[in-house]
Backbone as CSV, one residue per row, in Angstrom:
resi,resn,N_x,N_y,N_z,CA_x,CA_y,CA_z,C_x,C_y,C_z
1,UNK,20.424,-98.626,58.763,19.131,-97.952,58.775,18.708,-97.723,57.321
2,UNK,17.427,-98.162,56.799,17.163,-97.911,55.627,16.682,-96.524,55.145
3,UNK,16.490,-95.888,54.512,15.994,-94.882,53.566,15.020,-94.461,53.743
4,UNK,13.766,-95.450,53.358,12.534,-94.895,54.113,12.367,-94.721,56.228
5,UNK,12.681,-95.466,56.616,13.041,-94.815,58.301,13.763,-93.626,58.255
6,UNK,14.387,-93.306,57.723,15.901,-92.202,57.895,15.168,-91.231,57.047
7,UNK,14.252,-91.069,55.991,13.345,-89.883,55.745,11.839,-89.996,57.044
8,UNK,11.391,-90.661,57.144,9.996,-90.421,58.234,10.649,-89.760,59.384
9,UNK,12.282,-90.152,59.820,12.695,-90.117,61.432,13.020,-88.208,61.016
10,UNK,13.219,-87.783,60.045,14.178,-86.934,59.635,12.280,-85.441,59.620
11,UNK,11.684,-86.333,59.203,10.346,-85.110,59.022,9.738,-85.212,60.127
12,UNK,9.706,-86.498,61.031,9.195,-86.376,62.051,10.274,-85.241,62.937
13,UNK,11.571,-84.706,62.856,12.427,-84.069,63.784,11.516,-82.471,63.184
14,UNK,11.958,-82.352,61.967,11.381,-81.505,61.082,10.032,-80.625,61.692
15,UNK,9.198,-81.685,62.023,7.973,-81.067,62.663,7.623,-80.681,63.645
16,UNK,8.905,-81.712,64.669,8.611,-80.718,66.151,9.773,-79.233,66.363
17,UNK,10.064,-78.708,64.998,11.227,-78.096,65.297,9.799,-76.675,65.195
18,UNK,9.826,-75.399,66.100,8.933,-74.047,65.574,9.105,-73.314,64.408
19,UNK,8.460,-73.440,64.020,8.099,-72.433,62.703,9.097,-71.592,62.792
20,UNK,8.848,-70.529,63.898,10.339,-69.595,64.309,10.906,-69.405,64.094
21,UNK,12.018,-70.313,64.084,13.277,-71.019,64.085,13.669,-71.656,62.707
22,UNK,12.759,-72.207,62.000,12.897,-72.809,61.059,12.540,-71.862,59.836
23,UNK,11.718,-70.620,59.733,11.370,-69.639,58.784,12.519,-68.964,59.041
24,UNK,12.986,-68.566,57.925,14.408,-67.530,57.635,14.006,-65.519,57.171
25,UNK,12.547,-65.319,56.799,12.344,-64.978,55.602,11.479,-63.314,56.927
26,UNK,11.707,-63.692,57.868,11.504,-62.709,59.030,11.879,-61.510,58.918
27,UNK,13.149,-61.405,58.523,13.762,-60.010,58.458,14.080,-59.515,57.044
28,UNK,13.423,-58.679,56.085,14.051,-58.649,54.932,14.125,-56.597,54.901
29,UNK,15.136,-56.570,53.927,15.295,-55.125,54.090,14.353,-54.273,53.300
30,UNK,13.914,-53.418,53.371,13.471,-53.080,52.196,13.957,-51.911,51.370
31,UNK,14.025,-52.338,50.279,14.577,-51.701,49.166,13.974,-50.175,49.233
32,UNK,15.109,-49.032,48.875,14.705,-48.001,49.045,14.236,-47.658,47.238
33,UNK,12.611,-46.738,47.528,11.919,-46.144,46.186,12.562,-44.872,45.932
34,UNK,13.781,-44.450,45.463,13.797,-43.277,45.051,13.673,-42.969,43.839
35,UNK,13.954,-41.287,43.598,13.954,-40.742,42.441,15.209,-39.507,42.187
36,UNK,15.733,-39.490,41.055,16.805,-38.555,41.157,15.910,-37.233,39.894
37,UNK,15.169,-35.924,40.698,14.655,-35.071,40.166,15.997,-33.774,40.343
38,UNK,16.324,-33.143,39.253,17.472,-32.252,39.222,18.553,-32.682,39.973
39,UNK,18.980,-31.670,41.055,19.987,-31.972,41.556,19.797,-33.059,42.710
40,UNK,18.591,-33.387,42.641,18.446,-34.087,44.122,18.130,-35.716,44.253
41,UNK,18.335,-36.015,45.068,18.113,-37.612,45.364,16.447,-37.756,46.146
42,UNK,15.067,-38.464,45.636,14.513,-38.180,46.535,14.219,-39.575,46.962
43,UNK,14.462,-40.231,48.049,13.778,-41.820,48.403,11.894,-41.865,49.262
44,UNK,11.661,-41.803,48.518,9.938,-41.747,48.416,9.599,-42.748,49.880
45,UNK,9.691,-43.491,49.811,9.550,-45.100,50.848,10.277,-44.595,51.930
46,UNK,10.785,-43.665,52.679,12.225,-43.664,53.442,11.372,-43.695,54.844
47,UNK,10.383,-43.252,55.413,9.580,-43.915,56.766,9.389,-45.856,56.798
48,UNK,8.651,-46.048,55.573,8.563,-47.365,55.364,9.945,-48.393,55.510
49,UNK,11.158,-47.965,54.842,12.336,-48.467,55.295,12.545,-48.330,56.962
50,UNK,12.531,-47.270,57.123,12.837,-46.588,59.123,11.979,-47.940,59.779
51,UNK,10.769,-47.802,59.747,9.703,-48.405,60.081,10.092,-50.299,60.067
52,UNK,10.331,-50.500,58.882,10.816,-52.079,59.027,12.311,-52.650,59.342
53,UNK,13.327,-51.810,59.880,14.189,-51.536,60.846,14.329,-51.229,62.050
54,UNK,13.192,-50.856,62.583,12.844,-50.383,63.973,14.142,-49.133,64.487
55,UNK,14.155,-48.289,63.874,14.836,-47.668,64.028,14.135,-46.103,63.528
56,UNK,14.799,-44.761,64.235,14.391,-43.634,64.265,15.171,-42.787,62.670
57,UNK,14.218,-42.318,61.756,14.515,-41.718,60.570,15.727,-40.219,60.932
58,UNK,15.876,-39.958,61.881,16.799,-38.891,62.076,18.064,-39.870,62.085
59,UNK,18.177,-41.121,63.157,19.340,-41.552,62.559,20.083,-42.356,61.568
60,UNK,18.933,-42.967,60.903,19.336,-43.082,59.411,19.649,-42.431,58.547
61,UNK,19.108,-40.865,58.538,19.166,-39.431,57.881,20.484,-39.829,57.822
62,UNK,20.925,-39.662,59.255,22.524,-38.824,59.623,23.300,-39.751,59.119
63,UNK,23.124,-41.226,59.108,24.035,-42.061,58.760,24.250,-41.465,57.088
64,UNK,23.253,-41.895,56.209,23.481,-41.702,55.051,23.622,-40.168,54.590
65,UNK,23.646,-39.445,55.460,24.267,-38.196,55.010,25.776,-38.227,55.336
66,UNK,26.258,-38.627,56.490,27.283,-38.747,56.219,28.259,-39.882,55.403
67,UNK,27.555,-40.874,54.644,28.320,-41.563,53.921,28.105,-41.148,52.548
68,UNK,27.202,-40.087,52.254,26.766,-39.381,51.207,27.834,-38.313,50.732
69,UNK,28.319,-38.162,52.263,29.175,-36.455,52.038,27.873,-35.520,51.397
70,UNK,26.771,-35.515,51.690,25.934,-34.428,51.832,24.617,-34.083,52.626
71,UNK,23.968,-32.811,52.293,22.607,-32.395,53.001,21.503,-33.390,52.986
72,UNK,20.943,-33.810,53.952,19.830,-34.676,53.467,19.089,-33.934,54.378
73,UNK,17.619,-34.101,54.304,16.338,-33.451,55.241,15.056,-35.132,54.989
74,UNK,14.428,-34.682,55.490,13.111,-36.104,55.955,11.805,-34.751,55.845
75,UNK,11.141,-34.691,55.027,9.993,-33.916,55.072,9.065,-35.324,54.467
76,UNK,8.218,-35.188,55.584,7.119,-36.472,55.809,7.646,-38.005,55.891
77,UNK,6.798,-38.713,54.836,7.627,-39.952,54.750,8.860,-40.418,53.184
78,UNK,9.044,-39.307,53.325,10.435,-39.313,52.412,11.749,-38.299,53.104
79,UNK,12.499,-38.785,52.143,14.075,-37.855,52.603,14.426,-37.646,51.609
80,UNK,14.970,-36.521,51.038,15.442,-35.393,50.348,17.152,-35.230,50.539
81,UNK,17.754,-35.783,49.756,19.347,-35.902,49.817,19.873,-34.720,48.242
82,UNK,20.840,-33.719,48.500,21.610,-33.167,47.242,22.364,-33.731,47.072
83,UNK,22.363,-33.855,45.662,23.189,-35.150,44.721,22.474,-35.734,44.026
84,UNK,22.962,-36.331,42.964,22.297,-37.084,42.124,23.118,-38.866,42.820
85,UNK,22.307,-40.048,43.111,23.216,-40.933,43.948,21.775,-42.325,43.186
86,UNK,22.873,-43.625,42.674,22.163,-44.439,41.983,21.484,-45.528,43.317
87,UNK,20.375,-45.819,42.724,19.631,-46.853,43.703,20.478,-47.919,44.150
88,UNK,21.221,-48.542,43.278,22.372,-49.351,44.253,22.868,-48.909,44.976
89,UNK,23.902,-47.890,45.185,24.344,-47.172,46.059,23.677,-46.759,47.880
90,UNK,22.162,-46.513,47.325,21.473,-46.791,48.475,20.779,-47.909,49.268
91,UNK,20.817,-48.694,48.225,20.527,-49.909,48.789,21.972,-50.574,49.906
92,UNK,23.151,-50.453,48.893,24.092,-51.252,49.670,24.656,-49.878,51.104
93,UNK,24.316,-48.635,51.247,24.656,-47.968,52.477,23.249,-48.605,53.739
94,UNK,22.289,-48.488,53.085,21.057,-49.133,54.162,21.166,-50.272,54.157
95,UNK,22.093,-51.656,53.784,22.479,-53.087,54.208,23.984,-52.927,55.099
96,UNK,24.325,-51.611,54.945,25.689,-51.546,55.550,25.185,-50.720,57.374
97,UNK,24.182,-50.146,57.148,23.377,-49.510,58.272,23.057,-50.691,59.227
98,UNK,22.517,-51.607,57.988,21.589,-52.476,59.028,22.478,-53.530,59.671
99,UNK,23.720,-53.842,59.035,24.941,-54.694,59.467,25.270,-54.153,60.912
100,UNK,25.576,-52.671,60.591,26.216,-51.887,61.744,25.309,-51.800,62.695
101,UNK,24.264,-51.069,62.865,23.584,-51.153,63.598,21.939,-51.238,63.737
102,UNK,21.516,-52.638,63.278,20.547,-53.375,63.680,20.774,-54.815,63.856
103,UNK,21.556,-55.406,62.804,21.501,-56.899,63.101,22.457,-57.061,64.783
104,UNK,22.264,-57.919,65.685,22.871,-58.272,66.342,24.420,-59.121,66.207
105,UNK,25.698,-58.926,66.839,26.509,-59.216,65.939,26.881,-60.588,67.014
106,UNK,25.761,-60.660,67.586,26.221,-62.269,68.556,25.158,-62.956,67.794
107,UNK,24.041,-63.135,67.724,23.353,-63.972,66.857,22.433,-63.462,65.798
108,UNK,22.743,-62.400,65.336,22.047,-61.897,64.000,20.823,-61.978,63.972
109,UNK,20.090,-61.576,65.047,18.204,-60.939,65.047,18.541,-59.801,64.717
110,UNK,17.479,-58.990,64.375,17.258,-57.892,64.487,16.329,-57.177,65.508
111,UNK,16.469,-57.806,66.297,15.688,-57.156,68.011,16.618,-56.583,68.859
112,UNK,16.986,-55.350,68.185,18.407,-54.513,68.865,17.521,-53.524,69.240
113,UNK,18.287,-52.555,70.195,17.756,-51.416,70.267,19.093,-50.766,70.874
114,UNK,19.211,-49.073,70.548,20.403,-48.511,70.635,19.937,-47.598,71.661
115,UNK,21.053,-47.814,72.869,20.767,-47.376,73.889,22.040,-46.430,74.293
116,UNK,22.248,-45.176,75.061,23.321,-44.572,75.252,23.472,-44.453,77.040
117,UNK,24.685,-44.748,77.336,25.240,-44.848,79.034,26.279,-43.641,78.810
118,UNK,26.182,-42.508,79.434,27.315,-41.529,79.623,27.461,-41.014,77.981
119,UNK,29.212,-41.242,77.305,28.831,-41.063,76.357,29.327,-41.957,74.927
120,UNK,29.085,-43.469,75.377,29.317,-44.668,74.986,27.429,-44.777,74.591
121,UNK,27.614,-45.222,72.892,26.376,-46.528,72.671,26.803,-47.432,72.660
122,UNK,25.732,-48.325,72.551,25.699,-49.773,72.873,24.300,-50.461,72.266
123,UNK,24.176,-51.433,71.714,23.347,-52.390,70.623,22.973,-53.199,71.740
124,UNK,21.616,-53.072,71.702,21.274,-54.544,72.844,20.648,-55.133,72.266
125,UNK,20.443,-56.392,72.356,19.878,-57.291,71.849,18.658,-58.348,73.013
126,UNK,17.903,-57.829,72.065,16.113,-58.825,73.070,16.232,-59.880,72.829
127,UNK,17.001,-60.358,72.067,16.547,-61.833,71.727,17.724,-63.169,72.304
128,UNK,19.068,-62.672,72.730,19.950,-62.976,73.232,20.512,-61.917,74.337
129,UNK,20.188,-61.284,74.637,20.844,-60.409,75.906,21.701,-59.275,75.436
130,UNK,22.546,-59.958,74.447,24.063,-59.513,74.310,23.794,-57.777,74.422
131,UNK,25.074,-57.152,74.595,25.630,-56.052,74.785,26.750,-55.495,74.155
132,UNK,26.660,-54.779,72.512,28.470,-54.639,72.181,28.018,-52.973,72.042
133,UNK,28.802,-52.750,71.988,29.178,-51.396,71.988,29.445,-50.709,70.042
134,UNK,28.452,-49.716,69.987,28.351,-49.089,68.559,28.875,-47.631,68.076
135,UNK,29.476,-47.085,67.108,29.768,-45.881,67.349,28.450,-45.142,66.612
136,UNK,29.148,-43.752,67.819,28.067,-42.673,67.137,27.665,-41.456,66.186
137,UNK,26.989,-41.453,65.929,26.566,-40.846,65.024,26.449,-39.512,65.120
C-alpha cells in the first residue's frame, strides 16, 4: 500500500470518527485564585472551581479542610481557610479531589455523581453506568 492511499484512507477514518470522542480538552480543572492575607488562605474563584466539577462547595470545603488539618468556611463565592498554604499545594489537593471523587475510575469522564445507600457512598457514572464505591467525608 503506498503512502499517499495510507494517508487519504487514514483522514478519511479520522473524519467519520465524533468530535466527542476525538476532543480531549472537555474536562480541564481549574486552577484555584487565591490569596494568602495574614493568617489566612483566601481562594477567591472557589464557586467557579465547585461549579466546573459539578460538585457541591460544602464538600470540597470538608475535603480540603481536612487535608489542610484546618478551619475553612465558604462565605459567597470564595472559601476562607486558617493558614498560610502555597497555590501549589492547592492546586495538587483539588487534582487529588477530582481523582478521588469526580473522575470515573472505569473510564475517566467526569459525569459522576455521588450518591449515598444506607451508610455506604458510591460514584456513579452517566457515561458508562459503572458503580464503585467512595469514602466519606
Amino acid at each position: 500500500m503506498d503512502e499517499k492511499r495510507y494517508t487519504d484512507l487514514l483522514e478519511r477514518a479520522y473524519s467519520k470518527i465524533p468530535p466527542m470522542i476525538s476532543k480531549t480538552d472537555r474536562f480541564e480543572i481549574l486552577s484555584p485564585n487565591n490569596a494568602i492575607i495574614g493568617n489566612r488562605t483566601i481562594i477567591h474563584n472557589f464557586r467557579d472551581v465547585c461549579d466546573r466539577i459539578h460538585r457541591d462547595q460544602q464538600h470540597l470545603l470538608r475535603f480540603l479542610s481536612k487535608e489542610l488539618a484546618t478551619a475553612g468556611t465558604v462565605e459567597g463565592s470564595r472559601a476562607i481557610f486558617q493558614g498560610k498554604f502555597p497555590s501549589s499545594l492547592l492546586e495538587k489537593l483539588i487534582e487529588r479531589y477530582v481523582n478521588e471523587f469526580v473522575l470515573c475510575p472505569v473510564c475517566h469522564q467526569p459525569d459522576t455523581k455521588i450518591t449515598r445507600e444506607g451508610r455506604f457512598h458510591f460514584l456513579i457514572c452517566d457515561a458508562c453506568g459503572a458503580k464503585s464505591s467512595c469514602r466519606a467525608l
